[in-house]
BAFI-3210 file (N, C-alpha, C; in Angstrom, 3 decimals, decimal comma, padded with zeros to 6 digits):
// residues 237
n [1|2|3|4|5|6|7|8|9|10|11|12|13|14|15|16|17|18|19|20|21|22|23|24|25|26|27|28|29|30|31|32|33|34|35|36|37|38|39|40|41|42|43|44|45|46|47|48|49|50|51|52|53|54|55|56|57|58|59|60|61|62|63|64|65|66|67|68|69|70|71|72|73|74|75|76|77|78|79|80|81|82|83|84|85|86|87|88|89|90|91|92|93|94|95|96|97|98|99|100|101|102|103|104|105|106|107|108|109|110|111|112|113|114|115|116|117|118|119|120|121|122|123|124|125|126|127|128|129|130|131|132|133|134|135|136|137|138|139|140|141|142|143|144|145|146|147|148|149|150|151|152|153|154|155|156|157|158|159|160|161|162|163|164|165|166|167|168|169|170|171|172|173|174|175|176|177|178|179|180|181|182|183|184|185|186|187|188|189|190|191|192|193|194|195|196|197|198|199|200|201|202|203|204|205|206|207|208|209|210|211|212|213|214|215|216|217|218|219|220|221|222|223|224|225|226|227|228|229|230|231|232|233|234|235|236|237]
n.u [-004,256|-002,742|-000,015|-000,175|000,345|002,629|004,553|004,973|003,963|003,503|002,954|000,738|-000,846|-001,243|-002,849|-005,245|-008,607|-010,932|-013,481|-015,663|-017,543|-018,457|-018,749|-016,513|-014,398|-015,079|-013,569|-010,779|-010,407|-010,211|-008,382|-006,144|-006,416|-005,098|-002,529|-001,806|-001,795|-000,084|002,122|002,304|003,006|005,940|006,765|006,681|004,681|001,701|-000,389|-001,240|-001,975|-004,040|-006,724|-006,913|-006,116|-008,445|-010,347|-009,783|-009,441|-012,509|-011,530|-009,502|-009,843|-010,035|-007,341|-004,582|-001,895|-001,800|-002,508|-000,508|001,743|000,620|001,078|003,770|004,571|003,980|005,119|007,570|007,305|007,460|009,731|009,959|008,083|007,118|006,273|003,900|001,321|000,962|001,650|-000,276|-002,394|-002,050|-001,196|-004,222|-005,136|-004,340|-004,735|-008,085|-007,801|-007,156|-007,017|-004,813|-002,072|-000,112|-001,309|-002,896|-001,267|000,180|-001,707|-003,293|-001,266|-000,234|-002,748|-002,921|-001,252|-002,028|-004,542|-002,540|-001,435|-003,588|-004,690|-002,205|-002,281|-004,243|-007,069|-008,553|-009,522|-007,513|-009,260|-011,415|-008,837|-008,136|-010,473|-011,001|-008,208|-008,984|-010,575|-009,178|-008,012|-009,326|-008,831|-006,478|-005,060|-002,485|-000,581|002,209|003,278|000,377|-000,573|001,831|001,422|-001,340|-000,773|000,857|-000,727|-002,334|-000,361|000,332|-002,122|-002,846|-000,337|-001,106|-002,892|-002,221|-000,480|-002,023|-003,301|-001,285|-000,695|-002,743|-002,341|-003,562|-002,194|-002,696|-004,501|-003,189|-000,942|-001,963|-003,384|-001,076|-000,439|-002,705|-001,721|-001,017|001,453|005,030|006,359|004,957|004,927|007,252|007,447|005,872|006,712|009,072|008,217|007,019|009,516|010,755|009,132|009,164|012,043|012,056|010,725|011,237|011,626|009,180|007,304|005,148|006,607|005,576|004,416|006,371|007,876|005,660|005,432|008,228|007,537|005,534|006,642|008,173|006,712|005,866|007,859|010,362|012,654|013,939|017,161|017,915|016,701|016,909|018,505|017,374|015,365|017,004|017,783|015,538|014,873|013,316|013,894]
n.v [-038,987|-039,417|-039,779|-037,471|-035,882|-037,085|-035,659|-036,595|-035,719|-036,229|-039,006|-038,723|-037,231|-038,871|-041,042|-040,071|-040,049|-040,150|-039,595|-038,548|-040,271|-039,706|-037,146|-037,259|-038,467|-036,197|-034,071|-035,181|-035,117|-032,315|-031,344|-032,798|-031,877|-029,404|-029,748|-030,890|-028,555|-027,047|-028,358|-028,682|-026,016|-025,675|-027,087|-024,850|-025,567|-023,614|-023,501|-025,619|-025,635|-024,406|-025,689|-027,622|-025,993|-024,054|-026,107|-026,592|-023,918|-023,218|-024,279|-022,966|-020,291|-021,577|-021,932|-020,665|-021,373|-022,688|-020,605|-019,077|-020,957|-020,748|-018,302|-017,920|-020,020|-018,533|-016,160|-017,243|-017,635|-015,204|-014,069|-015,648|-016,600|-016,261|-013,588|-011,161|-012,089|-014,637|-013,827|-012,404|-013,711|-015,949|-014,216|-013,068|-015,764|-016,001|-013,901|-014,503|-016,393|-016,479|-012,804|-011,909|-009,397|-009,541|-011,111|-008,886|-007,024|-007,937|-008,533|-006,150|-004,132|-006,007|-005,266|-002,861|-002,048|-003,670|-002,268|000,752|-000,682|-000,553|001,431|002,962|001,813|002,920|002,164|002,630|005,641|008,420|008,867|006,882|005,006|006,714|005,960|003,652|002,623|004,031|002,487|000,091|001,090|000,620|-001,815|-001,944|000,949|001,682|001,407|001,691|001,161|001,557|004,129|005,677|005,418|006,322|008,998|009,832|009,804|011,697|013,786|013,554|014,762|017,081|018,649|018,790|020,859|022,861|023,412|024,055|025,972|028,161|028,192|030,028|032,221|032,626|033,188|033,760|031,720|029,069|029,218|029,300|026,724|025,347|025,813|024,699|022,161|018,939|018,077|018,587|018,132|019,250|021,808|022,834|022,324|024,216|026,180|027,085|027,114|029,582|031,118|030,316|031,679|033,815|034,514|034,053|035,927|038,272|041,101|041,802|041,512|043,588|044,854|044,953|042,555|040,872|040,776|039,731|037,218|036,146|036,418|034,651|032,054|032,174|032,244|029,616|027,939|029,118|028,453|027,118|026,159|026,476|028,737|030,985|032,814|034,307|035,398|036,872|038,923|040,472|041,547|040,105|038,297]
n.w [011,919|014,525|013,326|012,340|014,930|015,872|014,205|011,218|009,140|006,263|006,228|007,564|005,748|004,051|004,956|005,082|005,919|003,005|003,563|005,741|008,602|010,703|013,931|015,183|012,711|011,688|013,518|013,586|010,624|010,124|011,416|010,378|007,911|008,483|008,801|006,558|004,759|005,889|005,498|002,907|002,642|003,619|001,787|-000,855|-002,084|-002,467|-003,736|-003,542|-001,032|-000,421|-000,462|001,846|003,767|003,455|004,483|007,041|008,380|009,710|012,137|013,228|015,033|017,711|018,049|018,498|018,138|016,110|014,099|014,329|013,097|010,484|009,627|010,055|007,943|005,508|005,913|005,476|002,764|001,120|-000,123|-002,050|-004,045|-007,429|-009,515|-009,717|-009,549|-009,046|-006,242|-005,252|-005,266|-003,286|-001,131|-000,520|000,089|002,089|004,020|003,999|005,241|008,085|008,922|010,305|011,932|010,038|007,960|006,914|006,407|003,972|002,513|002,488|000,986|-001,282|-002,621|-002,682|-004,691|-007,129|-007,716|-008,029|-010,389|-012,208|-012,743|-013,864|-016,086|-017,035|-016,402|-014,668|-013,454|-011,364|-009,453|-008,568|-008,471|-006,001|-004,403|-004,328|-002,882|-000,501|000,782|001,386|003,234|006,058|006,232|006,738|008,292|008,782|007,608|005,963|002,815|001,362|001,993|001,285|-001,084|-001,821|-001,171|-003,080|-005,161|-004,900|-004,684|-007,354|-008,828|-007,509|-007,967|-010,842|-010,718|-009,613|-011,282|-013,612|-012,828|-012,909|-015,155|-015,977|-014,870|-012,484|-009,843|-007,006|-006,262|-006,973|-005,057|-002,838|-002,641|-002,695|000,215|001,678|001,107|002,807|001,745|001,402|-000,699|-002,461|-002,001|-002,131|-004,732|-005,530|-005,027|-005,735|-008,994|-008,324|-008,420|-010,516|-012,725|-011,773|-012,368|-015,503|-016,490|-015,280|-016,298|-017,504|-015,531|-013,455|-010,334|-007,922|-008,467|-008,629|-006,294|-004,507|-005,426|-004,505|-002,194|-001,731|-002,215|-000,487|001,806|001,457|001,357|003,568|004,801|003,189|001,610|-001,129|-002,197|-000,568|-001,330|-003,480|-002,173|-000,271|-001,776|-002,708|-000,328|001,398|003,775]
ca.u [-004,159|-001,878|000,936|000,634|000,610|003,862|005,558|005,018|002,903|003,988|002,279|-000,681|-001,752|-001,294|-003,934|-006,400|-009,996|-011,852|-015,062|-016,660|-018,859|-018,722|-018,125|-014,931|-013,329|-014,800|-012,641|-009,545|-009,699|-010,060|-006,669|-005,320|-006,215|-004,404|-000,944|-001,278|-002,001|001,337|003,197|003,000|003,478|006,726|007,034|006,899|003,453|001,202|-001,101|-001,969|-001,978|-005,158|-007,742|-006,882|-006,027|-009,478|-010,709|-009,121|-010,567|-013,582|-011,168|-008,364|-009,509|-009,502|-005,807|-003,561|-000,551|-001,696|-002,655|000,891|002,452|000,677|001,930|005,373|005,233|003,178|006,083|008,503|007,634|007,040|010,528|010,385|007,110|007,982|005,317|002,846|-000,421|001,148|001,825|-001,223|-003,492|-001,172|-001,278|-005,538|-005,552|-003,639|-005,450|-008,862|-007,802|-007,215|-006,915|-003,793|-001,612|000,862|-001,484|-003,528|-000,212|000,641|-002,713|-002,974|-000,040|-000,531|-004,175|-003,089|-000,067|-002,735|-004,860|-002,260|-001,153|-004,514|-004,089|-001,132|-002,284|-005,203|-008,202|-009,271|-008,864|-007,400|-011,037|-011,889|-008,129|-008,130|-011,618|-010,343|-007,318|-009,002|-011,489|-007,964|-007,603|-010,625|-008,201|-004,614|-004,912|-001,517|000,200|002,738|003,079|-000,986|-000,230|002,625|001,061|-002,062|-000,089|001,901|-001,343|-002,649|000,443|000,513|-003,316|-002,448|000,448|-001,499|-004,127|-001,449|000,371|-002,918|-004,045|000,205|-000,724|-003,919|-001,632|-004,070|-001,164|-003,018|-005,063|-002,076|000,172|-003,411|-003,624|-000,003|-000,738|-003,322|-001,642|000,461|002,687|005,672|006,907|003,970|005,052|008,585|007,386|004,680|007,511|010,192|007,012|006,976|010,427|011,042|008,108|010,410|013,298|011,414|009,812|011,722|011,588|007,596|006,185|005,125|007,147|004,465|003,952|007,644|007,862|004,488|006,015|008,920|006,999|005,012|008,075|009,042|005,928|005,850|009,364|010,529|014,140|014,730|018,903|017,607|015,917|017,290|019,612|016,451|014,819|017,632|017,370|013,920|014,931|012,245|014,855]
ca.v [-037,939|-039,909|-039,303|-035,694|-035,652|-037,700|-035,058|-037,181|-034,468|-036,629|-039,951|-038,236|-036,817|-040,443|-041,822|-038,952|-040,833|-039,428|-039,223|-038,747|-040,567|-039,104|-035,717|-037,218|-038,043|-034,963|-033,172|-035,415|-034,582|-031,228|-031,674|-033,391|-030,616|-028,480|-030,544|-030,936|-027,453|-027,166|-029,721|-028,183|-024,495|-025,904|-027,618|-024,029|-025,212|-022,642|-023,427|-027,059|-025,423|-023,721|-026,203|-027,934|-024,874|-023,543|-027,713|-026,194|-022,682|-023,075|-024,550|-021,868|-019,126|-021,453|-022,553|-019,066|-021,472|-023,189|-019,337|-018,431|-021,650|-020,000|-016,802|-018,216|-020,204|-017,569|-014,927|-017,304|-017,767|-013,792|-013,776|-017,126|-016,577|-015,567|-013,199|-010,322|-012,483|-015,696|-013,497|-011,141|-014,645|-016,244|-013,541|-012,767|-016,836|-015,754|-012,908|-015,028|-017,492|-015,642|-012,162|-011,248|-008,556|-010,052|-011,094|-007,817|-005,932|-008,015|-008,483|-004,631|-004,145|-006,106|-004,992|-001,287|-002,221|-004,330|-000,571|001,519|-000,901|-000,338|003,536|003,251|001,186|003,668|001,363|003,324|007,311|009,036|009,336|005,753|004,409|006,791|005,289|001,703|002,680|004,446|001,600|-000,398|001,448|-000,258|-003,184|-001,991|001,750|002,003|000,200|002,420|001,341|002,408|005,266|006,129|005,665|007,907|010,694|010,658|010,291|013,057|014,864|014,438|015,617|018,983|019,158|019,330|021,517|024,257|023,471|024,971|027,831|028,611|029,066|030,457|033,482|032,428|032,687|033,428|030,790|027,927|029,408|028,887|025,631|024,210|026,089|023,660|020,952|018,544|017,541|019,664|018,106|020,362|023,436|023,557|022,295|025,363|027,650|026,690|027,247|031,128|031,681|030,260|032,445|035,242|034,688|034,369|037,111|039,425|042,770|041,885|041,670|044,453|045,227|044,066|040,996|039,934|040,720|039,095|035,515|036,169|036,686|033,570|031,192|032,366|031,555|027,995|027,385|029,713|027,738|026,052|026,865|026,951|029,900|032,112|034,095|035,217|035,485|038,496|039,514|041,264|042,151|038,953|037,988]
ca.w [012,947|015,396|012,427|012,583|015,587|016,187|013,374|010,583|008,383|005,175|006,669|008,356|005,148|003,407|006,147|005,190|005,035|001,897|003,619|007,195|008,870|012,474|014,566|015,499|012,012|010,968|014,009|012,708|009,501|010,025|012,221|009,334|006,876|008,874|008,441|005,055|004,521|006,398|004,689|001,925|002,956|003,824|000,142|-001,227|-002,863|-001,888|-004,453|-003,347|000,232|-000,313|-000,286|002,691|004,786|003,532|005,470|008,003|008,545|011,175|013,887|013,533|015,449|018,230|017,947|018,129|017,723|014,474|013,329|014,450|012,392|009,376|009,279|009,699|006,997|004,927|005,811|004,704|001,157|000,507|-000,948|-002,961|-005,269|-008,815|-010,262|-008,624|-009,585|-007,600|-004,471|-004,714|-005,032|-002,290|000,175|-000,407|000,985|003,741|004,782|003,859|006,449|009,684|009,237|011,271|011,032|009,266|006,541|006,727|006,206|002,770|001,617|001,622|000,240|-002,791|-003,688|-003,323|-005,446|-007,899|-007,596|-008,768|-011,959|-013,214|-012,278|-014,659|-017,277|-017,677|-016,656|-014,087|-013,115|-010,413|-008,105|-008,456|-007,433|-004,699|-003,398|-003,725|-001,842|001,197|001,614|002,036|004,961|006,657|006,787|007,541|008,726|009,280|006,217|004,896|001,455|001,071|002,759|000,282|-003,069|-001,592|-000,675|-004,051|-006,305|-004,038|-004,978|-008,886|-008,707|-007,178|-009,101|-011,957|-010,574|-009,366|-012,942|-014,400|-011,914|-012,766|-016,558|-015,844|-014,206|-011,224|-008,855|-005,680|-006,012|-006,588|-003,846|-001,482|-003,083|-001,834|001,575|002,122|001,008|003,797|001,029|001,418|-002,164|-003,274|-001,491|-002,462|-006,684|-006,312|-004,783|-007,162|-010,061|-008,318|-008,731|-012,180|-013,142|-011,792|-013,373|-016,762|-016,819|-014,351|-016,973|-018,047|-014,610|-012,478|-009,181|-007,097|-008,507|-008,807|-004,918|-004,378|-006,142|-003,638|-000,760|-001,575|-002,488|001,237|002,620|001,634|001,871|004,080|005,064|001,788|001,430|-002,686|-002,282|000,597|-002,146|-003,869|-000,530|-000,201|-003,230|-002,773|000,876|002,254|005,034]
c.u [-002,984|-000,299|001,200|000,564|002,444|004,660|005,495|004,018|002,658|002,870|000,762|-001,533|-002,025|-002,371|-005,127|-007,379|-010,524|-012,981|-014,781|-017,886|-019,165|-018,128|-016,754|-014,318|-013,667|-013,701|-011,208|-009,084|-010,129|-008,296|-005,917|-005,058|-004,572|-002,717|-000,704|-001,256|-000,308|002,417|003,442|003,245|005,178|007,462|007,399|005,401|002,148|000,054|-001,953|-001,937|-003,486|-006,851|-007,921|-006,750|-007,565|-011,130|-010,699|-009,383|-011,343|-012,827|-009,760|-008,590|-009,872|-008,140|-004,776|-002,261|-000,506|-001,766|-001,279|002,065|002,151|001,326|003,009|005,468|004,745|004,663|007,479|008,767|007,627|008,381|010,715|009,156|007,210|006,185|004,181|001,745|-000,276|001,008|000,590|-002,368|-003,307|-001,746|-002,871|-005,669|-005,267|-004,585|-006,937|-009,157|-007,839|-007,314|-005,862|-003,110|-000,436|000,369|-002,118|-002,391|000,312|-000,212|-002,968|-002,101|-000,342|-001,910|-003,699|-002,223|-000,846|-003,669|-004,292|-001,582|-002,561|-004,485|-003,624|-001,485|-003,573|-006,921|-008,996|-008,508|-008,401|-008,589|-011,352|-010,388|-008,074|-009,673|-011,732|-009,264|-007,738|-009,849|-010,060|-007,717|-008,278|-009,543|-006,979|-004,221|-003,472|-000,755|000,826|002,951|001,499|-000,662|000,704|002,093|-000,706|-001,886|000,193|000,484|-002,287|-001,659|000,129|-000,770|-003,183|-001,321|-000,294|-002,267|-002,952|-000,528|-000,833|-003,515|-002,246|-000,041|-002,131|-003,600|-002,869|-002,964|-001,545|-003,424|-004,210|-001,434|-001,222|-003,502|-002,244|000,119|-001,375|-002,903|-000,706|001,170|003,635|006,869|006,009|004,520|006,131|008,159|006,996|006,188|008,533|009,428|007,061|008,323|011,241|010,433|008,830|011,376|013,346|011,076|010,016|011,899|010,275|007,073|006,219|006,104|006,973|004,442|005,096|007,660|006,752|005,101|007,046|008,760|005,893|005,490|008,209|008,188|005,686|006,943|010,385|012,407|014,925|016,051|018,421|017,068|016,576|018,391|018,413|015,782|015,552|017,661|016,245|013,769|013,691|013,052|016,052]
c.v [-038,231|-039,560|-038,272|-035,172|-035,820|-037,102|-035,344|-036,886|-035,598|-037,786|-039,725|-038,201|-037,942|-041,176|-041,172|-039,597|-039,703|-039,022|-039,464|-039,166|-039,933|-037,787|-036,098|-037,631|-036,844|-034,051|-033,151|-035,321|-033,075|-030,843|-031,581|-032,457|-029,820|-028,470|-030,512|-030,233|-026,864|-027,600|-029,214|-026,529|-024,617|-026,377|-026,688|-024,351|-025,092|-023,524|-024,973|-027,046|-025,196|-024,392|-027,346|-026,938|-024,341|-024,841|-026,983|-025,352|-022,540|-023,654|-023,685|-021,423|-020,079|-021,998|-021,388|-019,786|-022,019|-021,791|-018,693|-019,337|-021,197|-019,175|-017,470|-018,619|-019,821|-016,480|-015,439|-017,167|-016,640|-013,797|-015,322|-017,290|-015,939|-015,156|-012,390|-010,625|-013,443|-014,554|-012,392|-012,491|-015,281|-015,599|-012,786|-014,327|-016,575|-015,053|-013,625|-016,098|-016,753|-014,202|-011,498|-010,631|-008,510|-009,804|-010,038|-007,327|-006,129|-007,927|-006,885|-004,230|-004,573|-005,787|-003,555|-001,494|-002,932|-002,891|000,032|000,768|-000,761|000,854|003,746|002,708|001,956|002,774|001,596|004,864|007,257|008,803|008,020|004,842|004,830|006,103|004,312|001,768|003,243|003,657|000,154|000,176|001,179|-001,022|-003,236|-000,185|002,038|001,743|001,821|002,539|002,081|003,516|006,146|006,345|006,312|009,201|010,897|010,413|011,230|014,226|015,169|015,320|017,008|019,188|019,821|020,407|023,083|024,714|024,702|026,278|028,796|029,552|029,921|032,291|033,749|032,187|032,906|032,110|029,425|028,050|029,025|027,157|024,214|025,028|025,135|022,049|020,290|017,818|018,767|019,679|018,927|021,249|023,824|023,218|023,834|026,517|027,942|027,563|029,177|031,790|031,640|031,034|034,147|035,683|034,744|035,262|038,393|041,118|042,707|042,286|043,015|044,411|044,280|042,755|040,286|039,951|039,543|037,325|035,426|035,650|035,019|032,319|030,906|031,979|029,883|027,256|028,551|029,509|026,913|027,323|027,519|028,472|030,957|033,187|034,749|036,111|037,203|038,881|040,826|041,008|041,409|038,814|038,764]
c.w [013,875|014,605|012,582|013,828|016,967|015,372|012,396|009,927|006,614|005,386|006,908|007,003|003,883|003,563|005,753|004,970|003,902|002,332|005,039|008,058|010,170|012,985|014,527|014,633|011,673|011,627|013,373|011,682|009,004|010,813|010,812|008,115|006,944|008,516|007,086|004,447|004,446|005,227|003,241|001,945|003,006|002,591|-001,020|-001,930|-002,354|-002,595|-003,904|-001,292|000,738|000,118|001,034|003,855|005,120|004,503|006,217|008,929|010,069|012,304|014,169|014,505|016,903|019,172|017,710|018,036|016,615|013,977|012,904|013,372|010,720|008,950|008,907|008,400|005,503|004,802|005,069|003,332|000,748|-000,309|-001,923|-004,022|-006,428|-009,306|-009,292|-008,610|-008,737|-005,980|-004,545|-004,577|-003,529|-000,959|000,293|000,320|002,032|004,684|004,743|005,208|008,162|010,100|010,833|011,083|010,132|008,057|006,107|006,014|004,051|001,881|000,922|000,800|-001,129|-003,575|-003,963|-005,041|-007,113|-008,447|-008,992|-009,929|-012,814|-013,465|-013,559|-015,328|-018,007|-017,475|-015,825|-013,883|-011,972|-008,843|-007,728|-007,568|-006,029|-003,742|-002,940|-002,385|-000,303|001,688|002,314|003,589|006,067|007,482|007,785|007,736|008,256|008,143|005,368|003,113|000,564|001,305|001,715|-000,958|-002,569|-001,533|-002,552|-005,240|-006,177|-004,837|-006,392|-009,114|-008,631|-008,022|-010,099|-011,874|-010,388|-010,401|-013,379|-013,637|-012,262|-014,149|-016,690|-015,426|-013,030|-009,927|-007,094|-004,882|-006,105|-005,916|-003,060|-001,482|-002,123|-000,393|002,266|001,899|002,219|002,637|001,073|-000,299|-002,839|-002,959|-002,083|-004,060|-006,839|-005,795|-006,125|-008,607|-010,123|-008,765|-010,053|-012,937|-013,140|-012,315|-015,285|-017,394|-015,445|-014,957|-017,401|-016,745|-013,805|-011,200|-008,294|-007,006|-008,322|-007,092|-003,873|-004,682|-004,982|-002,733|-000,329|-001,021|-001,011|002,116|002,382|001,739|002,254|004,699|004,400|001,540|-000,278|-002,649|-001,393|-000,777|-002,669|-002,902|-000,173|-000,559|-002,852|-001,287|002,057|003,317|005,089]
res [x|x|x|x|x|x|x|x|x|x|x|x|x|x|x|x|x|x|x|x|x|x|x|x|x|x|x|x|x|x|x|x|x|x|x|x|x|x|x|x|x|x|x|x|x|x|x|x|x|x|x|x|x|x|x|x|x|x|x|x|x|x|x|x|x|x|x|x|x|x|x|x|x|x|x|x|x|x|x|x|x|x|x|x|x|x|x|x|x|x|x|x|x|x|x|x|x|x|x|x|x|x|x|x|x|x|x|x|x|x|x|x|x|x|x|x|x|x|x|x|x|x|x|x|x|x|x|x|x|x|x|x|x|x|x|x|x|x|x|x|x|x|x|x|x|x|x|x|x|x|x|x|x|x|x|x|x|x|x|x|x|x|x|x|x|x|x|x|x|x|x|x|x|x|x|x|x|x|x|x|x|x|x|x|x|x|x|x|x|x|x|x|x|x|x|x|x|x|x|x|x|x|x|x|x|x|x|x|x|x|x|x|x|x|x|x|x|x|x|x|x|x|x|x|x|x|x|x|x|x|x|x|x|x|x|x|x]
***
């Protein structure tokens, strides 16, 4: 203890007794954990960090400058771990240990990110990642990267849904559809969707309806430059 306390993290954790007989080595070599936890955070090996940090644990929360020496040297290695299973195991110890928003921020981060490769590899659906991902938000509210890959598997969803109310020649009901949506990458796909529909089939469709697709287009993207020539076209603006 006197070692790591004199700087000498290397020494300290040399001294470490194996066993405890009393409150007070147990305090010191809970101290001592702490250093060697350190010591090697600083070593780059995370992995032989873990079981002394986890020593360590019950006298963190109340030491806010050992909590604060974590992070640091938690934030340093984020760019020095090779592989997304090292840094998603890595940064779940982190967040395991103190919960701060540092490690909240990465831990989220890599589970959503852990999430949507199953998403994509087909091992779960749509309904189930989004349920994992909004219980993420428990943790880190705010966490843009969650935040991002919700919105956009929000988006392909409706995509698809206003894809099929499109061929369905349900067109009220998919222009209603990206009305309600706050994605405005929906509004301008589904407008775009009305006016390609127009130009396709501009001598099949009724009057009405070609005006109607117009009038839609204009209501969900109302100041898109793409559109304003059609927009005059069929006397909308």
């Amino acid at each position: 203890m006197a070692a790591c306390l004199q700087g000498d993290r290397v020494r300290g954790v040399a001294l470490k007794p194996l066993t405890c007989q009393s409150n007070l080595e147990q305090i010191a070599n809970t101290f001592v954990s702490f250093h060697q936890g350190c010591h090697y955070l600083q070593q780059k090996q995370w992995q032989k960090a873990e079981n002394p940090l986890k020593e360590a644990k019950p006298a963190l929360k109340n030491h806010p400058e050992s909590i604060e020496e974590i992070d640091r040297l938690y934030l340093e290695l984020q760019e020095e771990i090779e592989g997304f299973e090292n840094l998603l195991r890595m940064n779940k110890n982190w967040y395991e240990l103190g919960q701060t928003t540092n490690s909240k921020m990465y831990y989220v981060r890599d589970q959503a990110l852990e999430i949507v490769g199953r998403l994509d590899e087909q091992k779960i659906n749509e309904s189930k990642a989004l349920s994992e991902l909004e219980k993420l938000k428990q943790i880190d509210y705010n966490n843009a990267i969650l935040n991002e890959l919700i919105e956009e598997i929000i988006f392909r969803k409706d995509v698809r849904e206003v894809g099929r109310l499109m061929d369905r020649n349900q067109f009220s009901e998919a222009i209603e559809k990206a009305k309600r949506s706050r994605s405005q990458k929906l509004r301008h796909l589904t407008a775009q969707l009305c006016l390609d529909l127009l130009r396709e089939n501009y001598q099949k469709l009724p009057t009405e309806l070609l005006i109607e697709l117009v009038r839609s287009a204009d209501e969900l993207c109302p100041d898109d430059p793409e559109f304003r020539e059609v927009y005059k076209l069929f006397h909308i603006i």
